[in-house]
C-alpha positions as CSV (number, residue, x, y, z in Angstrom):
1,X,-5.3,7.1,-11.9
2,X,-5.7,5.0,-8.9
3,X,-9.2,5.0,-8.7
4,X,-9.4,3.8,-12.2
5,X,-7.0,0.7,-11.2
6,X,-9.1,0.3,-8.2
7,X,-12.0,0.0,-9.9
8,X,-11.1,-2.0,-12.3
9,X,-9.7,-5.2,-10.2
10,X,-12.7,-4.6,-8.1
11,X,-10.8,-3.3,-4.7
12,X,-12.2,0.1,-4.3
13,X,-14.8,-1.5,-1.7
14,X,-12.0,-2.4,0.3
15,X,-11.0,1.7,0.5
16,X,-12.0,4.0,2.9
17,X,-10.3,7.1,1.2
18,X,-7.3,7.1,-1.1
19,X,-4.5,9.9,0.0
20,X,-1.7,10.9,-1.8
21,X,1.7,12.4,-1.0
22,X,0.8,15.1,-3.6
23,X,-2.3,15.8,-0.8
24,X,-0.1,16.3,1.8
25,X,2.7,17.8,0.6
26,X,5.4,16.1,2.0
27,X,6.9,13.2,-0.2
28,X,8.6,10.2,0.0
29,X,10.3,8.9,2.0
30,X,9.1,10.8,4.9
31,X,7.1,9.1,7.6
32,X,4.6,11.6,8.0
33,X,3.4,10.5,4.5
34,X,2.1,7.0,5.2
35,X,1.3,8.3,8.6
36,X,-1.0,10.8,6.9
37,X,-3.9,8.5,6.9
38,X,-4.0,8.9,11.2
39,X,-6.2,12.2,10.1
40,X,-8.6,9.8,9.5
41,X,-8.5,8.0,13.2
42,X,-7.1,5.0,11.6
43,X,-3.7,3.8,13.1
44,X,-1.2,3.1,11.1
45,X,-0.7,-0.6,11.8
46,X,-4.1,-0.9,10.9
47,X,-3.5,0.0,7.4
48,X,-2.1,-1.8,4.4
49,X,-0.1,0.1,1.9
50,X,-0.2,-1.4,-1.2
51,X,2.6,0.0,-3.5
52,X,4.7,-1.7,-6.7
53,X,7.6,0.3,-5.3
54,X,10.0,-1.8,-3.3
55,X,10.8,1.7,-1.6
56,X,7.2,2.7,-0.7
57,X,6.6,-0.8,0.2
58,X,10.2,-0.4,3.0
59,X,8.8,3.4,3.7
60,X,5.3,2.3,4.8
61,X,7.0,-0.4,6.8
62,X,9.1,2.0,8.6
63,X,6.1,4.1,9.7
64,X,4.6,1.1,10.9
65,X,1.6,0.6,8.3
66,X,1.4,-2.9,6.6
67,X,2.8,-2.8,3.2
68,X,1.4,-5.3,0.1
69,X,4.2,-5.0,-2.8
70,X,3.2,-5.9,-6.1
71,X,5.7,-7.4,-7.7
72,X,4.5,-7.5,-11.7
73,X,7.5,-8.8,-13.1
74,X,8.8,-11.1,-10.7
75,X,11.5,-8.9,-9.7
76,X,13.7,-9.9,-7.1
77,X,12.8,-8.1,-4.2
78,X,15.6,-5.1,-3.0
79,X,17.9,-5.5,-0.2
80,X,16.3,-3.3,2.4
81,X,16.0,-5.7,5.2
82,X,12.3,-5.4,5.1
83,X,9.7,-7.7,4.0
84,X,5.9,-6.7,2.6
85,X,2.8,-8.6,4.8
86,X,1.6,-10.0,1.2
87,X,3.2,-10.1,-2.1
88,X,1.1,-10.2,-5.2
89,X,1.4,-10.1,-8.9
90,X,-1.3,-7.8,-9.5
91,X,-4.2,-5.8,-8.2
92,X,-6.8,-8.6,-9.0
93,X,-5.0,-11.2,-6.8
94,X,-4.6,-8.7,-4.0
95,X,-8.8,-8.4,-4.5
96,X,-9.0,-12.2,-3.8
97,X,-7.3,-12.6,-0.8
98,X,-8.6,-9.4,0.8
99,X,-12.0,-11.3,-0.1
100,X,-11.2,-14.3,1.5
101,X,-10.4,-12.4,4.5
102,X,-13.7,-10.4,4.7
């Protein structure tokens, strides 16, 4: 499922590897799931988690990844005195700014 919406804004060339909780077997909230992508050699500050979870988006934070929220419906963002790197309405602006950047 997230290759599919990966592909289809146009930012799976921005993706090394996709890894999922289910991979690893530890779930959410733990740190040791965002931190899961240091098997690679990639620190996790280094990274950008890019969730439309307000809770993924405070998780990643905590384990000191980057976190992108997108926020489709405008929602107010939670109380969890934590604030994404970038907020976007959907994949395809996320694929613009990630452009401008490279």
């Amino acid at each position: 499922m997230v290759e599919e919406l990966l592909r289809r804004s146009g930012l799976e060339k921005h993706f090394r590897e996709i890894i999922s909780a289910s991979d690893v077997r530890i779930y959410k909230p733990s740190p040791f799931v965002y931190r899961a992508i240091e098997r690679m050699g990639v620190k996790a500050g280094e990274t950008l988690m890019v969730s439309s979870n307000p809770w993924d988006v405070a998780g990643a934070i905590n384990a000191g990844l980057q976190a992108c929220y997108v926020n489709r419906r405008e929602a107010p963002m939670e109380e969890l005195d934590l604030k994404p790197h970038i907020v976007v309405k959907n994949l395809s602006q996320l694929a613009e700014i990630l452009a401008g950047l490279s």
